[in-house]
C-alpha positions as CSV (number, residue, x, y, z in Angstrom):
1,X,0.0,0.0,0.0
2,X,2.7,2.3,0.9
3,X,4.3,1.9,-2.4
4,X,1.0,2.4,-4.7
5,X,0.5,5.4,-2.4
6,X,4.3,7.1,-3.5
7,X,4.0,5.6,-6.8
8,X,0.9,7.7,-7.6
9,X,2.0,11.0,-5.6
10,X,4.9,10.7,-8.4
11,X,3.2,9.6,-11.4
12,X,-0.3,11.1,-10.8
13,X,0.8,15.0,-10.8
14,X,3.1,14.7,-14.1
15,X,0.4,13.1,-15.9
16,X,-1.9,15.7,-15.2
17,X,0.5,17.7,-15.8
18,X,1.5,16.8,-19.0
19,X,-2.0,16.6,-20.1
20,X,-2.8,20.1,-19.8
21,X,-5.1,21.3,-22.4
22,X,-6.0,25.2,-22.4
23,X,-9.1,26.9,-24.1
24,X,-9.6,28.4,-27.0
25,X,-9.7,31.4,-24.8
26,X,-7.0,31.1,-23.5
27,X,-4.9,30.3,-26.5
28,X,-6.5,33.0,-28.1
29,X,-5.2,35.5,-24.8
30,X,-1.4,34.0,-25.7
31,X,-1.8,35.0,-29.1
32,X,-3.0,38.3,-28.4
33,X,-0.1,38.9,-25.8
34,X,2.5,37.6,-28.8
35,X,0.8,40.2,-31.2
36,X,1.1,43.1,-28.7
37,X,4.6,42.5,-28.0
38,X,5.5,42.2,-31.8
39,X,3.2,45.2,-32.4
40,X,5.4,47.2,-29.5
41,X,8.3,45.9,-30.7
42,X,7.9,47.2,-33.9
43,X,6.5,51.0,-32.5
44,X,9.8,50.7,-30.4
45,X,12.1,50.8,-33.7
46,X,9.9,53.8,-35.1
47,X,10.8,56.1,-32.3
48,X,13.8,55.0,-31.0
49,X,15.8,53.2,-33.6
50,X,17.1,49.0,-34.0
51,X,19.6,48.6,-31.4
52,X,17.3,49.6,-29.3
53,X,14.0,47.8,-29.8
54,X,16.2,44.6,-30.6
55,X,17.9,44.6,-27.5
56,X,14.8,45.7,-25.5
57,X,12.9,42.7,-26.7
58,X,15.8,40.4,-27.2
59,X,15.7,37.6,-23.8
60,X,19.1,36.9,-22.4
61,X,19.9,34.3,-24.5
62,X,18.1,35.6,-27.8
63,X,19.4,35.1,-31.0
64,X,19.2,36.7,-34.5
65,X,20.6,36.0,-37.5
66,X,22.2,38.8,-40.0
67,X,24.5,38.4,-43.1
68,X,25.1,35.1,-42.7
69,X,26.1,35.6,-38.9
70,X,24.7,34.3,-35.9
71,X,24.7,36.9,-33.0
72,X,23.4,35.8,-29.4
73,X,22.5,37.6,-26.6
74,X,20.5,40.6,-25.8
75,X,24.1,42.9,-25.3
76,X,25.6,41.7,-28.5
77,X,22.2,42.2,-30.3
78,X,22.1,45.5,-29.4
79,X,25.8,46.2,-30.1
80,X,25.4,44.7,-33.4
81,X,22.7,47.4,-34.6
82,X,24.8,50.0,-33.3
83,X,28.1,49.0,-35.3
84,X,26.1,48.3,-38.3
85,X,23.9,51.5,-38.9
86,X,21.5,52.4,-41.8
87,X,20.5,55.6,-41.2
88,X,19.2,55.5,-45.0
89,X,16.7,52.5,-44.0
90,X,13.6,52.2,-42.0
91,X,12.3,49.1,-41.2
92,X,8.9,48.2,-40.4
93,X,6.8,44.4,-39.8
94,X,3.1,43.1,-38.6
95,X,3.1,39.5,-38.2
96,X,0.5,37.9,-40.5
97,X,0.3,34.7,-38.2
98,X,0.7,34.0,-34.5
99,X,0.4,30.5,-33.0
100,X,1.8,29.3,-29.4
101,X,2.1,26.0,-27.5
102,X,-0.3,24.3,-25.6
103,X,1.9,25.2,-22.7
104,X,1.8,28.6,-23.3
105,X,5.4,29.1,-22.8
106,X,6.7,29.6,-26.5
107,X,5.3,31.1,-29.1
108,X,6.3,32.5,-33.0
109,X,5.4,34.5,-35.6
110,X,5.8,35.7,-39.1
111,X,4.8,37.6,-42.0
112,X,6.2,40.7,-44.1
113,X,9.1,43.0,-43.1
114,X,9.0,46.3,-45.6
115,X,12.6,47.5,-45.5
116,X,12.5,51.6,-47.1
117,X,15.1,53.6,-48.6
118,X,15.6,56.9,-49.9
119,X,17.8,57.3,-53.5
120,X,20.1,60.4,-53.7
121,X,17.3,61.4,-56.0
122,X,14.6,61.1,-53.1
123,X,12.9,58.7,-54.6
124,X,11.2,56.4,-52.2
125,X,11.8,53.0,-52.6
126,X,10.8,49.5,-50.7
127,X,11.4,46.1,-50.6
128,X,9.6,43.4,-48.7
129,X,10.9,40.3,-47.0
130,X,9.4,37.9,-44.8
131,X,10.4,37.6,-40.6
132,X,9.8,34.4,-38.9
133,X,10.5,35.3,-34.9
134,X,10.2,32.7,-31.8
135,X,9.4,33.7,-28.5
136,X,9.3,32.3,-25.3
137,X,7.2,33.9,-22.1
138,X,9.8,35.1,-19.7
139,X,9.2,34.3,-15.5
140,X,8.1,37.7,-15.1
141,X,5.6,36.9,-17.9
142,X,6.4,39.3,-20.7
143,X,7.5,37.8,-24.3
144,X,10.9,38.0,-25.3
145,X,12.4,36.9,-28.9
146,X,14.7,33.9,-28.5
147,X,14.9,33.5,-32.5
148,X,14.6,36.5,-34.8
């Protein structure tokens, strides 16, 4: 009896656990939070610039990828935009689909990324790309990019 009774304080709680199935509400609430935070992290690059809004919503150990060149963590992010400036290019992006886990703890997104410039002539010009960006809730709850 003692045995069943440690065997199914150990097994019992992991296999509800592991089992967990939010609602559609709720998944729906994780998906909102993920848009927010890309939708902030986007107004964030308007007003004050790349290296900021990249290191701002870079997590500790985040991760991006740029000409070919994997930089990781939020410092080195951030020290990447500054050393690699283009003053003559905004960037701008709205994810065009969300999805996160069943667990709620990662998420990602992606969609179109509209990079302008501005000729010598003034002429306005833009191209689009696509994004693709993971990220993962933090323990203070906020979302940070561990993938961009």
């Amino acid at each position: 009896m003692k045995k069943t009774v440690v065997f199914l304080s150990i097994i019992l709680p992991s296999f509800i656990c592991c089992n967990f199935n939010p609602s559609d509400k709720q998944l729906l609430e994780w998906k909102t939070e993920i848009a927010q935070t890309e939708k902030e992290f986007n107004d964030l690059a308007q007003k004050e610039g790349l290296a900021k809004a990249f290191e701002t919503y870079a997590a500790t150990n985040g991760v991006i990828n740029r000409r070919r060149k994997i930089i990781q963590g939020k410092k080195a992010i951030g020290q990447w935009y500054l050393e690699n400036p283009r003053p003559d290019q905004t960037l701008t992006w709205k994810p065009d689909f969300v999805d996160v886990s069943k667990s709620g703890d990662l998420g990602y997104t992606y969609g179109t990324a509209v990079f302008t410039t501005i000729d010598s002539a003034g002429t306005k010009k833009e191209r689009k790309g696509k994004f693709h960006t993971v990220w993962k809730r933090q323990p203070n709850g906020d979302w940070r990019f561990v993938w961009d």
